[in-house]
C-alpha positions in Angstrom: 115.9 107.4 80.6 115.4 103.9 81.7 117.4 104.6 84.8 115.4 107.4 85.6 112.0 105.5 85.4 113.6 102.9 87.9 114.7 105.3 90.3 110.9 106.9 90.4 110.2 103.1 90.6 112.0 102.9 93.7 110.6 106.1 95.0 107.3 104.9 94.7 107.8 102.0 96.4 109.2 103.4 99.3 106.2 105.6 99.8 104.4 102.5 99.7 106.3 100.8 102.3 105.8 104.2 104.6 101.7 104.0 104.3 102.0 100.5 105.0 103.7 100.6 108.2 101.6 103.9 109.8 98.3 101.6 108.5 100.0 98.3 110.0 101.0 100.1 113.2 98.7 102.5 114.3 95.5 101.6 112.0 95.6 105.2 110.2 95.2 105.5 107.0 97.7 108.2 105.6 99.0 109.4 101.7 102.3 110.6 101.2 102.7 113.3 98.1 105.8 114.1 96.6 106.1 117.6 95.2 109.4 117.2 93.5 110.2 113.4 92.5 113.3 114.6 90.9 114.4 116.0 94.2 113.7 113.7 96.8 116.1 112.0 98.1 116.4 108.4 100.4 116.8 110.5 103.8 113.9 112.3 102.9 112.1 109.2 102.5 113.3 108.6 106.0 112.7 111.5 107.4 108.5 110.9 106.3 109.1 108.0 107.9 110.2 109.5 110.8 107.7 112.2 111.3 104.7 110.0 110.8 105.9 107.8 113.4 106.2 109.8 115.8 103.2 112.0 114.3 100.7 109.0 115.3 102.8 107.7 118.5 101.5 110.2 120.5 97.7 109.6 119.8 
């Protein structure tokens, strides 16, 4: 159980990190929702990352 509450820990964080850098970057304010913490994995993580990048790039 503890292991599991870290691991959500980590999640968390890294959806923190991916606001951050679209707010630090472009100035846009976004929030990322996870459906399914259980089932989210690090490339998805990436793949946020990813999309919102290029999402606000082209503005």
């Amino acid at each position: 159980m503890l292991y599991l509450t870290w691991y959500l820990e980590e999640k968390k964080v890294r959806v923190a990190e991916i606001e951050q850098r679209v707010k630090d970057e472009f100035g846009v304010v976004i929030r990322v929702e996870i459906l399914d913490w259980k089932k989210a994995q690090a490339s998805s993580f990436d793949s946020i990352e990813q999309k919102a990048v290029e999402i606000f790039s082209k503005k």
